[in-house]
N, C-alpha and C positions, 0 to 999 in steps of 0.2 A: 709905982714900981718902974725900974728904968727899962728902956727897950732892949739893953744890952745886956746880955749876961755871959757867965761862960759859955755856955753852948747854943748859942744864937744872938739874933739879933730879932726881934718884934716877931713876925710869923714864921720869920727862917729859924733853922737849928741847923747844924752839924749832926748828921747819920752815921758816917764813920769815915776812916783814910781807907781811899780805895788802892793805897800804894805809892812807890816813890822811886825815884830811877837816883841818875849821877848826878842831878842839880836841882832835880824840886819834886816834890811829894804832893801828892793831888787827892782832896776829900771830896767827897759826897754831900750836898748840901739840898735840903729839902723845904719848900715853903707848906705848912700846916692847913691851909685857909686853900690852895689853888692845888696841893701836889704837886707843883713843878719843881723839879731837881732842877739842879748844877753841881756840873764836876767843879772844884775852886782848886787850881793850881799853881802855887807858891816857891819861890823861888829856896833853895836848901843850899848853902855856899858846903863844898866839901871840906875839909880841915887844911888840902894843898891849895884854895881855889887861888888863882889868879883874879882878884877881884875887879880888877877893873874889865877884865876881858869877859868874867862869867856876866857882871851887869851888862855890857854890851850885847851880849847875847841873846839875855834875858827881854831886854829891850826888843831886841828883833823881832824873839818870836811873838809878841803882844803886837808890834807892828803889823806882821807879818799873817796873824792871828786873825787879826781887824779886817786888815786888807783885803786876803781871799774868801770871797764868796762862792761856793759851790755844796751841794747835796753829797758828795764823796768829800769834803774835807770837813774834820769836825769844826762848828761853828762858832767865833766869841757870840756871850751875851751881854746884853744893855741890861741894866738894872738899878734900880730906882736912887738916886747920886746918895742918901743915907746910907742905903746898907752899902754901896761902891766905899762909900769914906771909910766906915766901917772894918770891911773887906781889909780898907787899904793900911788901916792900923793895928790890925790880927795878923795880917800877910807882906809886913813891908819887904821892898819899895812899893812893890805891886802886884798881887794877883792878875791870875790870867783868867776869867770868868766864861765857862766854855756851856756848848750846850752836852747831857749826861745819856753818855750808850750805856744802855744797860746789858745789853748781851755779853758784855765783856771782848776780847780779843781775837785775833785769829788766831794765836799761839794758842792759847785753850782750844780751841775749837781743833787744833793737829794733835793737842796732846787726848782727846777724847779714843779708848779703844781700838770704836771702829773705823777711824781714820789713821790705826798704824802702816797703812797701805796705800794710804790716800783719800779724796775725798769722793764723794760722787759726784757726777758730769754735771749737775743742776748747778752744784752749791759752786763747783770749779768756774763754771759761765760766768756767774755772779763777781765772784771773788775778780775775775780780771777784769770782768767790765768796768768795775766800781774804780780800782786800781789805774785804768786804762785813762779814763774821765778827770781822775783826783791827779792825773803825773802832767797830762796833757794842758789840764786847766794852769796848773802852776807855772809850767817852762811858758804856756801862753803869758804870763802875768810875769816872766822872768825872775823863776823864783825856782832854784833849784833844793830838792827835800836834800840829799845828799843822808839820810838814816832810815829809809826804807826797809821794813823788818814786818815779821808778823805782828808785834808787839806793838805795834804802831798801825796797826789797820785795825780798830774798832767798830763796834757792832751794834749801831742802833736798830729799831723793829717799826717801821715804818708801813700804816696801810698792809698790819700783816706780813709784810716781805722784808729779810732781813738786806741790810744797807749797810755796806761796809764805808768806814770815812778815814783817812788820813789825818793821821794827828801828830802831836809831838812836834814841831816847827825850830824844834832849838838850832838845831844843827843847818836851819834850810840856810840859802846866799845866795844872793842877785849874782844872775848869770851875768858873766861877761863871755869873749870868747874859750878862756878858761879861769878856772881857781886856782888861788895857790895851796898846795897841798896840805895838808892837817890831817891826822888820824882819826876822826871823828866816824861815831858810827858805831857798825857791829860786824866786828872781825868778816864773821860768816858769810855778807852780808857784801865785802866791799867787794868792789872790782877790782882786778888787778893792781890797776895803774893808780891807784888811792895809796899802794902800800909801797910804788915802785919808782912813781915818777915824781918829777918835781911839783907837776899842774896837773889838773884832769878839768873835763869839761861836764856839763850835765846829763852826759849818757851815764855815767855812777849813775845814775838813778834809772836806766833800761835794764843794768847788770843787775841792780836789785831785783828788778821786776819780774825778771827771768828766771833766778833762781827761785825766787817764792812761786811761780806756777809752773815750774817742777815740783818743789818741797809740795805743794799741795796735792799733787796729781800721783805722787810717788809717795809722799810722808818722809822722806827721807833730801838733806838737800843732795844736790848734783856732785858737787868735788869733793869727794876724800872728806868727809862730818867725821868731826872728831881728831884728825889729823893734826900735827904742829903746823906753825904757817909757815915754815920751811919748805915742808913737802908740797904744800898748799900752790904759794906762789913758781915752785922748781918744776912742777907738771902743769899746769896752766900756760908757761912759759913756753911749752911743747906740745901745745893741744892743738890736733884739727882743727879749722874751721866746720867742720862738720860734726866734730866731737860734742856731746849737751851732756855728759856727766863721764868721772872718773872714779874709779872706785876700788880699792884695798883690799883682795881677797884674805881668805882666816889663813891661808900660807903667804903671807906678804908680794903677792905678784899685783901692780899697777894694771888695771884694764881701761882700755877706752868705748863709752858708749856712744853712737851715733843715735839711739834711738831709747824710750824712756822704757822703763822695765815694765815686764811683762804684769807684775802685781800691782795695778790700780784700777780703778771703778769709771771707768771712762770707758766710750764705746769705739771701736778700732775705727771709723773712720774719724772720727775726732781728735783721736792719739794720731795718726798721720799727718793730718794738717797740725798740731801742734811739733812734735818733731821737726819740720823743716822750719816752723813759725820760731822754735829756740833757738836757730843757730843765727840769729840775729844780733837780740839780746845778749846772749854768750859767749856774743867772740871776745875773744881779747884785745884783737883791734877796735878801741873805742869808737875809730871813725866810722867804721863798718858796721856799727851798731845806729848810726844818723844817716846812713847813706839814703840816696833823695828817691821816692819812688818811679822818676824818669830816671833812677841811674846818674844823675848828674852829679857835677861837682858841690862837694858843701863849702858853703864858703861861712864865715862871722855863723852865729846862732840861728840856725834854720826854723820855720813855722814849722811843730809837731805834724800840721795837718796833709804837708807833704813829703813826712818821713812814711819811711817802706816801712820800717817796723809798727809803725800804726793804720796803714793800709791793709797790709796782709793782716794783723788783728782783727781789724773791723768785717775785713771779710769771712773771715773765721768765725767769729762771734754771730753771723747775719748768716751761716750757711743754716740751710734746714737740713736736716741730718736725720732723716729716717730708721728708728731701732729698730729690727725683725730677729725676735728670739723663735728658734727653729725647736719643735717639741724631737724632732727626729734622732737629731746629734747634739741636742742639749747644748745648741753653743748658742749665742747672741751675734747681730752681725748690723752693719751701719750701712748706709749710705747717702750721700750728697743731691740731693735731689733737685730739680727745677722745672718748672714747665712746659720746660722742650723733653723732654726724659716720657718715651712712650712706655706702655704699658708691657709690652712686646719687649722693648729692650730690658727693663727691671725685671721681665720673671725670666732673660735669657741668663741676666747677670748673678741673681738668687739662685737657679736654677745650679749653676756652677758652682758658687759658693756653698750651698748645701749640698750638691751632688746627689739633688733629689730630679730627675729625670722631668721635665716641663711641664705634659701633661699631667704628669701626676703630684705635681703642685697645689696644696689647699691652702688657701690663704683666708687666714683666719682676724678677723677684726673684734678690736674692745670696745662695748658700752660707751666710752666715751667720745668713740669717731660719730657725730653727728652728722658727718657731710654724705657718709655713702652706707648703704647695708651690704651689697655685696658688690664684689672687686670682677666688674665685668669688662669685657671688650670695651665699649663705651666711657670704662675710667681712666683715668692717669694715676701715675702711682704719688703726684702731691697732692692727694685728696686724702692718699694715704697720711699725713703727716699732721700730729694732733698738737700744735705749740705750747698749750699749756700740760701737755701729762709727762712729766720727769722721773719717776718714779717706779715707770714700768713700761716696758717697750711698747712701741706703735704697732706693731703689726706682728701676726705669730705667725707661724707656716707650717705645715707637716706636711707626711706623703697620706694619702687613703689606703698604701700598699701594704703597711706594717706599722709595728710600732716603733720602740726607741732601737735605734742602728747598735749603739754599745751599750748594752747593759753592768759592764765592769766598773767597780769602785776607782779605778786607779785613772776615770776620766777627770781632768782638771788637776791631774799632780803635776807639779816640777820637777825637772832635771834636778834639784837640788836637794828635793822632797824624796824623791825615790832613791838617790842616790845614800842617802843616809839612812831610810829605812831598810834598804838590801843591808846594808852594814851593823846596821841597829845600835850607830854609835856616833859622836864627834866628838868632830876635831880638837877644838878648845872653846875658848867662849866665844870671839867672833862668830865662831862655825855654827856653834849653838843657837845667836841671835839668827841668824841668818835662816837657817831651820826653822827655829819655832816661829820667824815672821811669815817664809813661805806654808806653815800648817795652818798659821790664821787667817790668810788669804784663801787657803783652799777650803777652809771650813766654810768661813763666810760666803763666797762663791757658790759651795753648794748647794745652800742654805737659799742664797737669792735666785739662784739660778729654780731650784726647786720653787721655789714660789711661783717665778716664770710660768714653771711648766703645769703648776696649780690652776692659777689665774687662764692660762693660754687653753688647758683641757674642759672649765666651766665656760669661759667664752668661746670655745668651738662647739657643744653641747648647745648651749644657750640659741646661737648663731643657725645651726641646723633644725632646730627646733622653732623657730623664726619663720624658715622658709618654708617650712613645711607648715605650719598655720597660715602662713599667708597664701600657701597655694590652693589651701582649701575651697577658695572660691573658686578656682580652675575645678578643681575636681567637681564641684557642684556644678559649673558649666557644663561638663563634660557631663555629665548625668543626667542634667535638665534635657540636654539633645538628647540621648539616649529614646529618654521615655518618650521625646515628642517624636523620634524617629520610629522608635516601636510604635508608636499608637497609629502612627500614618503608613505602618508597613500594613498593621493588621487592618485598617481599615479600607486598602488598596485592596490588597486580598481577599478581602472579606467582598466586595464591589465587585471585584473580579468574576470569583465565583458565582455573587449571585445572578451576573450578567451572564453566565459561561455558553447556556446552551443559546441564545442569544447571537454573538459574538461567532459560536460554529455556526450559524445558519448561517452568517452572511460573512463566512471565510475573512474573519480579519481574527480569529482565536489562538490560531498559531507562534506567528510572532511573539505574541503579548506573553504568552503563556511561556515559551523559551527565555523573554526578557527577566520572568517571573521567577522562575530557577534559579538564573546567575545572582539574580539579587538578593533572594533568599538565601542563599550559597553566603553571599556576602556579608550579608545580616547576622546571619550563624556566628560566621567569624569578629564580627565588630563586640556580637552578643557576650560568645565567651572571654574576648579580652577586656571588657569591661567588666566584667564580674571579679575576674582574676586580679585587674589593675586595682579597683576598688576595693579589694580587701586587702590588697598589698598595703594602697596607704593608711585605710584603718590601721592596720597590724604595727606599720613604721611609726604613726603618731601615736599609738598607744606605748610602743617602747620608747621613742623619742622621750616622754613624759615621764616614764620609770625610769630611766638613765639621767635626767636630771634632777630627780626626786630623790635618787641614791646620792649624788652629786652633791646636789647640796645638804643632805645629812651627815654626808661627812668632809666636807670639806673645810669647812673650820678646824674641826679634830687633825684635818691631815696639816694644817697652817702652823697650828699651836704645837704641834709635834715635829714640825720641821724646826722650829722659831726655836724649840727647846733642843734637840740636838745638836743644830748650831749655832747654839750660844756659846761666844768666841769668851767670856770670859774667863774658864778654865785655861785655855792656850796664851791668852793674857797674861795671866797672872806667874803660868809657866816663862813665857820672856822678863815681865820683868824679876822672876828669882834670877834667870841669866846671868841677869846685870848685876846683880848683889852676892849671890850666895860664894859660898867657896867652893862647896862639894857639886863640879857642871855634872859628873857622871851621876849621879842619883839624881840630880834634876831629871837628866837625859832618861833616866829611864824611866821615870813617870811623864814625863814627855812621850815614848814610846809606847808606850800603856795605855795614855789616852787617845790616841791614835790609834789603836788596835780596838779599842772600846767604839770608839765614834763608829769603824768599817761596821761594828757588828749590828749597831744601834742602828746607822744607816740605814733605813730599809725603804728608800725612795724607789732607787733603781729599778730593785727586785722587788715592790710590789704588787701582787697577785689582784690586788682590790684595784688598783689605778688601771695597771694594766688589762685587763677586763673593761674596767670603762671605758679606757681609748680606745679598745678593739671593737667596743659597742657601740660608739657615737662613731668610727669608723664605716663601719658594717651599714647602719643606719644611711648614712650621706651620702655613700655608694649607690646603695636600695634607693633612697629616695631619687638621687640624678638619673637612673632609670626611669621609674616612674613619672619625675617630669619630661623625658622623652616622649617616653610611650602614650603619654596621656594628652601632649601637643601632636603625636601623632594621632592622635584616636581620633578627636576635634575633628583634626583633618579627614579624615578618612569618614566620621559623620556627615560633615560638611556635604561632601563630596557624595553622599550615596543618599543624600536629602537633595541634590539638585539632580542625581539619576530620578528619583524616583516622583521629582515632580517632573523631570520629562516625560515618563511612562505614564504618571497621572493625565498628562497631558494628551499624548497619546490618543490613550484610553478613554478621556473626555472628548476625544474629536472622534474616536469612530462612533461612539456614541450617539454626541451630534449627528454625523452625517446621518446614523440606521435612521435617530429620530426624523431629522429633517425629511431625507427620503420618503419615509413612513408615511406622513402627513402628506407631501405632494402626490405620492401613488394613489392616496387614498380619494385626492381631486380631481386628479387626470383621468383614474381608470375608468374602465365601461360600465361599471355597475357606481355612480357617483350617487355615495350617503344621502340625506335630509340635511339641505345645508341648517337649519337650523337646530337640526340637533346637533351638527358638527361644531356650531359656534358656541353652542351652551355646555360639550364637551369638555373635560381638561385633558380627554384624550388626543384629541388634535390641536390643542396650542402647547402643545411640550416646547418647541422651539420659544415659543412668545414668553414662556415663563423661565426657563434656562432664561434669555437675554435679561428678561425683569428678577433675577438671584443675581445674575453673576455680577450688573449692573448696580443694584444694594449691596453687595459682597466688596465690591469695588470703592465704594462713596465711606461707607464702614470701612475699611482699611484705611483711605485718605482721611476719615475725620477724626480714626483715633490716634494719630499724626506719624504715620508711613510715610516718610517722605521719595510721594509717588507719583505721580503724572495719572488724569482716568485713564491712559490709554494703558500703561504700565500695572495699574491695580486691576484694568480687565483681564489682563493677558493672567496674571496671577492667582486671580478671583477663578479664571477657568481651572487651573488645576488642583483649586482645593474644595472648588463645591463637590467633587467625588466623595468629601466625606460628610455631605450633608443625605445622610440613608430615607429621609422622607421625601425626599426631592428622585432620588433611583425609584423609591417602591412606588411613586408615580409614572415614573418613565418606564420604569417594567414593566407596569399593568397596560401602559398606554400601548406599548410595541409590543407589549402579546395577542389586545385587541387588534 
């Protein structure tokens, strides 16, 4: 059987045509035995072509093909010289054998729903870096694309992460210091001076660059979409330098933006640095688009690596940019962080931006911040910053003072939104489009923003329930001293007393006994606040545990319930009838309808069940910051009334001493002197000799069960705690009553 047939060649086959532009059409090609694809794309003469000039073209871009090497441009392949020949007499003159993205295009990926707004800040990162890489590497190689397009930025899945690569090369040309001009390209897509002048230079391919990360970040591109190129090139003609989109209101009035519209999935400090990063790109002075990162002159074709326009990117793309969704005021908020950035300054600057008063700032962290548990004096707020989580803010913030600031539906409308609902009507069909993009925005919005405040209410829950198991070993501290304080008060007292009549006869009763009052006094008070403290935090951890336990019984229900009321696909579907139907006023009013259905279905805001939770993980975090007050003060205040009361013990050990000591000398000197040897087989007159022989074991025992103490140190401390050795008294009492 021969290797060739129609639809392959030995383990290759043909899958299908993935498609085909203005000069050649590109199949899918599959090997049976390995699974590796190839895109095979083949030159298509149009019925006007210019054949010599499309061959030369043709030519180029397989040159051109071969030649660039980089991971952002899509890649030729080598393949085995059979199937090449083969190739080469299925596809004459020649196929161009590339490596196969299978994710398809960017243009898909803008035409997808939920990016009629834009994309998200992840995928937008991605999308320029890839871009930024794949224009930089070319002009390096002297090799200008000149048809930069969505359509032209393809989507391999590489290691899991999607890789955007440049392709399409027909149109690219060895830079000199300019080209001569050709219409080549995609209308939307050229710069100015492609349609105006006689040459242009390799900044056509910044303009490109520019316009697509708007179109991504907005879903819409920048000047007048959809307009003839009359209007196109006559207001460009007259645009700021500061101007990055012009736009055609539904009553015909020209507006100029200086800054990107407020409907996209980017986080405001990101939108800022890109803003001023566009009017680079966008100007219409091509040269002002190469200008040198010292401001210098450009002379001949500058090295990309010391243009501004890819300076200011790179730093752009390297900032860490810190997300903080506020449960307060339900907004999201950015900032630019770096090492030098104190902790003090960040919550002066959140402080502001929420208009949540300083101290009463909670700063609340996700599960996946490994670096810190809680955001103390001793943090920086880039600890804060988690690089791989894209998908949901870094950091969440509320006040402990209340709950959500505006509970009204009408949080996250537009100017343009309200204005047509007050009316309950448009304009005509632009006015229509315009509307139902801004309702899919705000759907969406609330939808994620609600998740936010999902995710931000179980990690503050979670968070505070944290601290308060961890503290639990405090509060066992705090306990253990308790009882060993109790037991050494009752056992003072207990000594005291049974010393008492003792102590009056030889007038040292007084003092001790006043010192005995205050500290009792004290005791009292240490007594009751420990009981109190102690079933506070029982009481906090047992609720802490039921508030999460509610928590996460419903917190999925509350996910699956957000996720289905704002499903943008009904307001979808309502733009594109916009675009098609005849009758906009009955569009409009089921437009209107579903709008008024969503407010009612909405019940984020005004939820009785969430709100109660936050009040209660509130309430809780409050109670708890107490309690660790109180209960580092208690410590203290233990501490402190443990080393009063081995002063007293102490004290009390040396009058002790002296009566003994005394006792036994009187008992030698005086006129009536005992039987010395019954005194010596006494244990009533060696009381001193065996005090020394305790406190001296009391002492070697503390050293050896490793007190790290000096003998002279474990004596002095051995004396004030043999007072609670009671068989060691009930001999000294018998002896000094003898």
């Amino acid at each position: 059987m021969s290797r060739e047939d129609r639809g392959g060649f030995g383990d290759w086959q043909i899958v299908k045509r993935l498609g085909s532009g203005g000069n050649g059409e590109v199949s899918l090609w599959q090997n049976r035995k390995t699974r590796q694809k190839l895109a095979i794309k083949s030159l298509k003469f149009p019925p006007d072509h210019d054949q010599q000039k499309d061959g030369r073209r043709w030519r180029d871009e397989i040159a051109f093909a071969r030649e660039i090497k980089h991971e952002n441009i899509v890649q030729s392949v080598n393949v085995p010289e059979e199937f090449k020949a083969y190739l080469m007499r299925q596809y004459p003159p020649e196929p161009l054998i590339m490596e196969y993205c299978e994710k398809g295009d960017l243009r898909k990926k803008l035409q997808m729903q939920e990016h009629l707004n834009g994309m998200p800040e992840f995928d937008i990162r991605n999308i320029v870096k890839c871009m930024r890489n794949a224009i930089v590497h070319m002009h390096s190689k002297g090799i200008s694309h000149r048809d930069i397009k969505p359509e032209n930025l393809v989507i391999k899945e590489v290691n899991g992460c999607e890789v955007y690569k440049l392709t399409d090369l027909g149109y690219a040309r060895e830079i000199t210091s300019t080209i001569e001009a050709s219409h080549v390209g995609t209308f939307e897509y050229f710069a100015p001076e492609v349609i105006t002048e006689l040459s242009y230079s390799n900044t056509v391919d910044y303009w490109s660059m520019g316009v697509i990360v708007f179109e991504i970040i907005c879903g819409v591109r920048p000047f007048l979409p959809g307009s003839p190129v009359t209007d196109f090139i006559s207001k460009l003609k007259l645009k700021d330098p500061k101007t990055i989109a012009i736009t055609k209101s539904h009553d015909n009035r020209f507006e100029n933006h200086s800054t990107l519209f407020e409907q996209n999935q980017i986080s405001p400090c990101f939108k800022r640095f890109l803003e001023v990063w566009l009017r680079i790109p966008l100007d219409v002075n091509p040269r002002n688009r190469a200008i040198r990162t010292d401001n210098g002159p450009v002379s001949g074709t500058p090295s990309p690596a010391s243009l501004k326009i890819f300076n200011d990117l790179d730093y752009l793309l390297s900032a860490t940019i810190l997300t903080v969704f506020c449960m307060h005021n339900f907004r999201l908020f950015s900032y630019n962080i770096s090492e030098g950035i104190t902790r003090e300054g960040f919550l002066t600057t959140l402080s502001t931006d929420t208009e949540i008063p300083k101290d009463d700032l909670v700063i609340i962290l996700p599960p996946e911040n490994v670096h810190i548990a809680r955001f103390t004096s001793s943090n920086k707020p880039i600890e804060l910053y988690i690089d791989d989580l894209h998908d949901k803010p870094m950091v969440y913030c509320t006040t402990d003072k209340d709950t959500l600031k505006d509970t009204s539906q009408n949080v996250g409308l537009s100017a343009v939104l309200l204005e047509a609902l007050g009316d309950n009507n448009v304009k005509n069909r632009k006015h229509a489009l315009e509307v139902a993009k801004h309702l899919i925005f705000y759907v969406q919005q609330q939808g994620r923003f609600a998740t936010f405040f999902m995710h931000a209410l179980l990690n503050y829950a979670v968070m505070v329930d944290d601290w308060i198991f961890k503290f639990q070993g405090k509060v066992d501290e705090m306990s253990t001293m308790f009882w060993q304080l109790k037991g050494a008060m009752q056992f003072y007292l207990l000594q005291l007393d049974q010393t008492k009549n003792i102590l009056v006869e030889k007038n040292v009763s007084a003092k001790l006994e006043d010192n005995s009052e205050k500290l009792i006094e004290r005791f009292k008070k240490i007594n009751d606040l420990f009981i109190r403290t102690r079933n506070r935090f029982i009481s906090v951890l047992r609720r802490s545990k039921t508030t999460i336990s509610e928590l996460n019984a419903s917190f999925n229900d509350h996910l699956s319930t957000i996720e289905k009321i704002c499903d943008i696909s009904t307001p979808c579907e309502l733009y594109n009838k916009f675009r098609v139907c005849s009758s906009i006023a009955d569009t409009a009013k089921e437009m209107f309808k579903y709008f008024n259905d969503f407010q009612k279905n909405w019940f984020f805001l005004n939820s009785a069940q969430i709100k109660n939770i936050q009040t209660s993980v509130s309430e809780i975090h409050v109670e708890f910051e107490i309690i660790e007050t109180v209960v580092d003060g208690l410590i203290k205040q233990q501490v402190e009334t443990q080393q009063l009361l081995n002063r007293m013990a102490a004290d009390f050990s040396k009058s002790l001493w002296e009566i003994a000591t005394s006792t036994a000398s009187a008992t030698i000197d005086g006129p009536n002197i005992p039987d010395l040897d019954g005194i010596l087989s006494s244990k009533q007159v060696n009381v001193a000799e065996e005090l020394c022989e305790l406190e001296n074991s009391c002492a070697s025992a503390m050293i050896s069960n490793g007190e790290n103490w000096s003998m002279v140190e474990a004596s002095e401390e051995a004396k004030s705690i043999l007072i609670l050795n009671s068989d060691l008294w009930d001999r000294v009492e018998r002896s000094l009553q003898k």
